[in-house]
N, C-alpha and C positions, 0 to 999 in steps of 0.2 A: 758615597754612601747612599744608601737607600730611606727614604723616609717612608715610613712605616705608620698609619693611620688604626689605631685600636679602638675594638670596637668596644660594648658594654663589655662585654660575655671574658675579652683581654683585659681590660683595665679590674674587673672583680678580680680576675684572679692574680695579678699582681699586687692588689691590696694586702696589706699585713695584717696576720690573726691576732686580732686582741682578746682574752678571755678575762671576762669581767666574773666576779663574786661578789654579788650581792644580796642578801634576802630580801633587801628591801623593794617590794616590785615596782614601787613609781622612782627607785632612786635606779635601777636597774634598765628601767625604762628609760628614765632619764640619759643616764650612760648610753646605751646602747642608742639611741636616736640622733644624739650628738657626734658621735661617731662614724656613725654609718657612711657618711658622705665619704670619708678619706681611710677609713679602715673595715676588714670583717670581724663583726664582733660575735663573739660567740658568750653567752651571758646562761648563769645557772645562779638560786639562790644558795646552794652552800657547796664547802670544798670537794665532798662525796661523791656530787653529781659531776663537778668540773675536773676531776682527776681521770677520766677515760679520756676527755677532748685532748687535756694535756699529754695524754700518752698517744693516742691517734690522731694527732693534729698535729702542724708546724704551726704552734704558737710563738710569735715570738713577742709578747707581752703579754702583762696580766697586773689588771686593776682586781684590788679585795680588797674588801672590810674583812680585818683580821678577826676583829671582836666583834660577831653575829650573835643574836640571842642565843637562838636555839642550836646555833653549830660554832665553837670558838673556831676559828680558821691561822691560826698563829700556829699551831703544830704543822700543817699543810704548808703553813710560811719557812717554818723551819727543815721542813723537810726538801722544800725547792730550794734553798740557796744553798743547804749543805750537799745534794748532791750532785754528784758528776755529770748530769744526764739534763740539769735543768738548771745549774748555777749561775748560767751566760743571760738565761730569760732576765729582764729587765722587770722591774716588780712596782706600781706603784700604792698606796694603800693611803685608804681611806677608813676613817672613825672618828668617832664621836668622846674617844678618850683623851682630854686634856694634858695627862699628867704627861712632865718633861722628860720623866723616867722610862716612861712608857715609849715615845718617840725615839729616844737614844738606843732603846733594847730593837728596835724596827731597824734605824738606820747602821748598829751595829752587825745587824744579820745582811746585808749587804742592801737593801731598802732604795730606788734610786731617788722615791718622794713621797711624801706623807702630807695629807690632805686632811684637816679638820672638818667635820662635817658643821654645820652646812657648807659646803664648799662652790665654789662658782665655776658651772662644767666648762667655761671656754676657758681660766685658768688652768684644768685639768689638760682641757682637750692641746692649751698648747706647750705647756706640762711633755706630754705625750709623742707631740711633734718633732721637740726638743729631743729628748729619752730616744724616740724610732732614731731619727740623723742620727746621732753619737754611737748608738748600738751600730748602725751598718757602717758607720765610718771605725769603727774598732775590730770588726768584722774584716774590712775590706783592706787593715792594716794587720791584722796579722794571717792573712792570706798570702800578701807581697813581703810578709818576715817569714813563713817555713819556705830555706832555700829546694831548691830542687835537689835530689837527689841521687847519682844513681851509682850502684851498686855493680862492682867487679865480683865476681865466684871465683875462685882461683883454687883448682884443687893440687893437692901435693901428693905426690907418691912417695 
């Protein structure tokens, strides 16, 4: 086999797109700097702005505060894990809402983790680490489950 030496320009683009939702710009900031080493983060303050990325991007995760002031982001939550098109995305969220009811309506809607704010970004970040392995390892297991296929035509007179 060949070894193979990558440069920056290969190693970006094998990093995994993380879209972060945050308003908050120093927690956003925050996010997005701790990240950066081992993922591409692509970071907006509310769900409006992040819903193009999501559609023109290969995101395959996404940090939100569901509960934003000025944009609640929990319909945008709702609307990722019940559809077809983004149910697989991995979801982690972050808020400032204590209540245990609140957390169970999250982890109900398929949620993979819920972060209290103030939260401690290397928790997050390996949080994160965790969530990526299991997602490509669930990926890469039901890859080697759809058998191959193929298909006779057999026409009849």
């Amino acid at each position: 086999t060949e070894n193979k030496i990558f440069g920056e320009q290969e190693i970006y683009a094998m990093k995994q797109n993380i879209l972060i939702i945050e308003e908050n710009v120093a927690i956003r900031y925050l996010l997005t700097t701790v990240l950066r080493e081992k993922y591409k983060t692509i970071a907006h303050p509310d769900c409006y702005h992040a819903a193009n990325d999501l559609k023109n991007k290969d995101i395959q995760m996404v940090v939100v505060n569901i509960e934003g002031k000025n944009t609640p982001n929990y319909d945008f939550l709702l609307h990722l894990k019940s559809s077809s098109f983004y149910a697989n995305i991995p979801v982690l969220v972050i808020s400032d809402n204590i209540s245990t009811e609140f957390r169970f309506k999250c982890l109900e809607l398929g949620v993979e983790a819920f972060f209290l704010k103030p939260f401690d970004p290397l928790n997050l970040m390996e949080c994160i680490n965790v969530v990526s392995l299991m997602s490509d390892n669930m990926k890469r297991m039901k890859e080697d489950m759809i058998p191959e296929v193929s298909y006779k035509v057999g026409l009849t007179t």
